[in-house]
C-alpha positions as CSV (number, residue, x, y, z in Angstrom):
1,X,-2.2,1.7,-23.6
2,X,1.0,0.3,-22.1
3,X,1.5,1.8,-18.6
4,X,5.3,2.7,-17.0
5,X,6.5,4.0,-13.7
6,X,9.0,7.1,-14.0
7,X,10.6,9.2,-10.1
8,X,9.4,13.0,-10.6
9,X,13.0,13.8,-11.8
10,X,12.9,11.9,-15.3
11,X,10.0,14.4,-16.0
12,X,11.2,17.8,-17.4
13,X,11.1,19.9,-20.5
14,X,8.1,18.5,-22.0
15,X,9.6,15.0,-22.1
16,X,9.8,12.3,-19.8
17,X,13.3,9.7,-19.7
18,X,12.4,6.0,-18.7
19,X,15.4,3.8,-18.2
20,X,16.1,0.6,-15.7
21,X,13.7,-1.8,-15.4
22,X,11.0,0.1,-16.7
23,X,12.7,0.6,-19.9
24,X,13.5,-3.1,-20.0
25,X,9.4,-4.0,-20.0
26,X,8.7,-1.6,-22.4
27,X,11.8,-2.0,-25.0
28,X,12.5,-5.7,-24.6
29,X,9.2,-7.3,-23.0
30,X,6.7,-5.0,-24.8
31,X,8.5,-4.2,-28.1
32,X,7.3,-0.6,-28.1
33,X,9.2,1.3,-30.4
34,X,9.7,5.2,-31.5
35,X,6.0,6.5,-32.2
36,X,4.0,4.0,-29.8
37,X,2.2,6.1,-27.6
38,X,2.2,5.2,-23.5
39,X,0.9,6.0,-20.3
40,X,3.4,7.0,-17.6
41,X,2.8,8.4,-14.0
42,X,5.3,9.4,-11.4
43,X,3.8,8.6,-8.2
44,X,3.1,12.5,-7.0
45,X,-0.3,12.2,-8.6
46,X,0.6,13.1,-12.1
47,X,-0.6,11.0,-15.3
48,X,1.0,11.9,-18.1
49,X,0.0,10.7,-21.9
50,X,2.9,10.3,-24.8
51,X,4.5,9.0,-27.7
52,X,8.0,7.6,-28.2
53,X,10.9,9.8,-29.5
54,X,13.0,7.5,-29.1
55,X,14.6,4.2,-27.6
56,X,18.3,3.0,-27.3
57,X,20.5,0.9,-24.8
58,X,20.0,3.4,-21.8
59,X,17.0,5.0,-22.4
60,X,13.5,6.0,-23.8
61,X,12.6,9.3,-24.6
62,X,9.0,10.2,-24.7
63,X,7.4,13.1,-25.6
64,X,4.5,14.7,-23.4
65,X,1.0,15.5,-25.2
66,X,-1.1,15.3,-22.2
67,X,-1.1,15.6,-18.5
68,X,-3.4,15.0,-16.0
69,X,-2.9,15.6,-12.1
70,X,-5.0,12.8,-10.7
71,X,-4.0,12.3,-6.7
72,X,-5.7,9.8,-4.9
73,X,-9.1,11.1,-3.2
74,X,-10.4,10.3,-0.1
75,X,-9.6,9.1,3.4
76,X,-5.7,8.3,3.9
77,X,-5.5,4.6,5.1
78,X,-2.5,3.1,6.9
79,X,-2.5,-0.7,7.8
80,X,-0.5,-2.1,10.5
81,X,0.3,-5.8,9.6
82,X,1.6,-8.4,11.5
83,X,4.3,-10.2,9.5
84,X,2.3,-13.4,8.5
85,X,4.0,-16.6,8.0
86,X,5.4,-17.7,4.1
87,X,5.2,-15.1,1.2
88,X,1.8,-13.6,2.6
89,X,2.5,-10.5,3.2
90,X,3.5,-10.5,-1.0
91,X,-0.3,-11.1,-1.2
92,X,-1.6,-8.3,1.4
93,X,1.0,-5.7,-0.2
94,X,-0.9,-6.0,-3.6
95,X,-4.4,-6.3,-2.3
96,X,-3.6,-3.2,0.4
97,X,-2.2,-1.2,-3.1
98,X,-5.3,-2.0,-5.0
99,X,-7.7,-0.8,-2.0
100,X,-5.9,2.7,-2.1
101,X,-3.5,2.2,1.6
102,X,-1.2,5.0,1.7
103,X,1.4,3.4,4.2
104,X,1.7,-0.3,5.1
105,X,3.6,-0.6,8.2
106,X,4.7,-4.6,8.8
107,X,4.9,-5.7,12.8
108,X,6.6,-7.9,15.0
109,X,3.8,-9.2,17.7
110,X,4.2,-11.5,20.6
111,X,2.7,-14.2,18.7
112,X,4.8,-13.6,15.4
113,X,6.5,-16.1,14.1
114,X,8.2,-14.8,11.0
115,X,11.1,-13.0,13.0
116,X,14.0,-12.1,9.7
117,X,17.2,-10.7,10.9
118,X,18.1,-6.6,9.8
119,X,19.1,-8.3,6.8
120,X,16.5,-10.1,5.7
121,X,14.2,-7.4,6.5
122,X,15.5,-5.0,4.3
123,X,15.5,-7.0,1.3
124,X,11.8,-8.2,2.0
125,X,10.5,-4.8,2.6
126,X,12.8,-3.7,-0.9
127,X,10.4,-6.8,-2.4
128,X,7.5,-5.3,-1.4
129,X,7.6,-2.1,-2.4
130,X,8.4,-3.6,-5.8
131,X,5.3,-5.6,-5.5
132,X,3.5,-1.8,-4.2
133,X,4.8,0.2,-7.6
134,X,3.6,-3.4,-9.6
135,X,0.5,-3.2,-8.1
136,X,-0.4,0.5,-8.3
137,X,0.6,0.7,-12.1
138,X,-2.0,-2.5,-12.6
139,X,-4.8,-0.9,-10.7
140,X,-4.4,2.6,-12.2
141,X,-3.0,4.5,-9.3
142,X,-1.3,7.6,-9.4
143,X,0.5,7.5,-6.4
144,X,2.2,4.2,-4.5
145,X,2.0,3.5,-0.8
146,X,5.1,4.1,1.2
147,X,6.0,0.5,2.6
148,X,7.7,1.5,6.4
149,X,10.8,-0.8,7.6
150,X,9.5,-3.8,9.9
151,X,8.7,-2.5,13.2
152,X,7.8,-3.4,16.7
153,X,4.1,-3.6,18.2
154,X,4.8,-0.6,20.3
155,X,6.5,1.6,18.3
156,X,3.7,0.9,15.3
157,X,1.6,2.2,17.8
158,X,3.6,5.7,18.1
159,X,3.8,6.1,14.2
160,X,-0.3,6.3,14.4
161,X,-0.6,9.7,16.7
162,X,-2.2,11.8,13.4
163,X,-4.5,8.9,12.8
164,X,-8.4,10.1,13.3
165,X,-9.3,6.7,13.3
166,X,-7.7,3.5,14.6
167,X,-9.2,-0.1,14.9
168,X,-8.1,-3.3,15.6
169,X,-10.0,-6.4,14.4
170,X,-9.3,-8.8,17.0
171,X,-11.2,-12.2,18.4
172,X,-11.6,-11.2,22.2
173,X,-14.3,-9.8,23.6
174,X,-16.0,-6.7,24.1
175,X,-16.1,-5.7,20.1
176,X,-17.9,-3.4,18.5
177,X,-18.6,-4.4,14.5
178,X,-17.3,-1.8,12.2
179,X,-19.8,-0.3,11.2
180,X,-21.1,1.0,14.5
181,X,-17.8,3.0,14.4
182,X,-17.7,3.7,11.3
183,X,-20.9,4.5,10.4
184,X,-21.1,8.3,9.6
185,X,-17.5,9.3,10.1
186,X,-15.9,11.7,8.2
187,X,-12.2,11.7,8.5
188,X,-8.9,12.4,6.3
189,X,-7.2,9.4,8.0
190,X,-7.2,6.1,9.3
191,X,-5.5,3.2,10.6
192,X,-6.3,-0.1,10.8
193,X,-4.2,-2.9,12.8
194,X,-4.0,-6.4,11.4
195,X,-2.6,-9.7,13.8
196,X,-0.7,-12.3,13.2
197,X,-2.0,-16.0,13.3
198,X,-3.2,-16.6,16.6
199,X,-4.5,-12.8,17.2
200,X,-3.4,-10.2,19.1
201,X,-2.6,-11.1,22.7
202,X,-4.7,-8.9,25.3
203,X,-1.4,-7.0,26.7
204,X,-1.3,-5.6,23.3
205,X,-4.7,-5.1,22.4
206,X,-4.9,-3.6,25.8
207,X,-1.9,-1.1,25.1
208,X,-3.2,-0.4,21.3
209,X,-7.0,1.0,23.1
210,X,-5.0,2.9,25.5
211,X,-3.2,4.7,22.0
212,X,-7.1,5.1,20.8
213,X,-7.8,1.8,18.8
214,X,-11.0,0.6,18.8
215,X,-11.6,-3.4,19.3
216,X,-13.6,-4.5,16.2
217,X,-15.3,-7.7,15.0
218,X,-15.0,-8.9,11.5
219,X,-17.8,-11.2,11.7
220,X,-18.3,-14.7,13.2
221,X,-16.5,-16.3,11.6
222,X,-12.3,-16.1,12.2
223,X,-10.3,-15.3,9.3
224,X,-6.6,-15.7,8.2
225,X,-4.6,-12.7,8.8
226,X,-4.6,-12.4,5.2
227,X,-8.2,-12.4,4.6
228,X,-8.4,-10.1,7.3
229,X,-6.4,-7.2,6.0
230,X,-8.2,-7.4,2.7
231,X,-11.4,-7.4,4.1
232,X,-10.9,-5.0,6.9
233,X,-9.2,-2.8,4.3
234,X,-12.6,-3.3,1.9
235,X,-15.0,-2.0,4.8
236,X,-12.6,1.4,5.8
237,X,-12.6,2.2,1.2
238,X,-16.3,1.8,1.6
239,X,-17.3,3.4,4.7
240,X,-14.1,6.2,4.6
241,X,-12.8,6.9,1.1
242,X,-16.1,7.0,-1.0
């Protein structure tokens, strides 16, 4: 069943409006037509189950015959990435969505060499959370992480006070492998921070342990920033969310 993205305020009455681009895919790309029936969620948890009233130039009107509140379960994940060079972080967006992240925070590091102006960022992080609500209606989500405005190392490091749980895969050493701190735990949150090529430098792993980040390894051998994410962000759904 064809699958649509709504906000909570096209839901009322027993009906649900779809219009935009999500009304484009399913009138023009899909070719669904009055009495198809379609999935739709709103991102607040809810799954809802329909068929078509019906569709014109600005709208489609679908009638409700099933609901289902659905949220996300388990630990609340936030990843901190450094901005990696080319259209990576495209890549790490839709893997972090499909591994259940909640809030992907992207960084300026010392060793970062992506570095867009104010206006650039916005229209990257506006791509991204497009790519998020792509992703989460491909995986089956219910809800669709919040993608934060680029930031600073240091103020990332503020945003992550609530966190119970903070690593930081990095190549120095001194590291503990994850599952010697994660082994066990039972927490509602964590946080996991991500470098740029090159690593973290040790000023700011330094200052990221003094906010209560633990130095991990990810193994021997050392992995794009990329693969890193994905596969730090593998480890904290299997040790944390299941």
């Amino acid at each position: 069943m064809s699958r649509f993205y709504v906000p909570p305020g096209c839901v009322a009455g027993g009906k649900i409006i779809i219009r935009g681009d999500e009304l484009h895919h399913a009138r023009d790309v899909m070719r669904l037509a009055a009495g198809d029936g379609i999935s739709v969620f709103d991102g607040t948890g809810r799954e809802y189950s329909g068929i078509i009233l019906k569709v014109d130039k600005e709208q489609m009107a679908v009638e409700i015959k099933k609901t289902v509140e659905r949220k996300d379960e388990g630990c609340r994940l936030t990843l901190v990435q450094a901005l990696p060079k080319s259209d990576k972080m495209d890549l790490i967006v839709e893997k972090a969505t499909e591994l259940g992240v909640t809030t992907i925070i992207p960084i300026t590091t010392e060793r970062t060499v992506v570095r867009p102006d104010a206006k650039k960022e916005s229209s990257k992080a506006d791509r991204w959370r497009k790519i998020a609500l792509v992703a989460a209606k491909q995986c089956g989500r219910t809800t669709i992480p919040e993608v934060m405005p680029v930031t600073g190392f240091e103020d990332s490091l503020r945003s992550l006070n609530d966190a119970e749980v903070k690593i930081i895969p990095c190549l120095y050493e001194n590291t503990k492998a994850m599952k010697e701190v994660l082994g066990g735990l039972k927490v509602k949150s964590a946080a996991v921070l991500i470098g740029p090529e090159g690593d973290f430098t040790e000023k700011e792993i330094a200052a990221a342990k003094n906010a209560g980040a633990v130095p991990v390894s990810l193994g021997r051998e050392v992995l794009r920033s990329e693969t890193a994410a994905i596969c730090a962000l593998s480890v904290l759904n299997y040790e944390l969310r299941w």
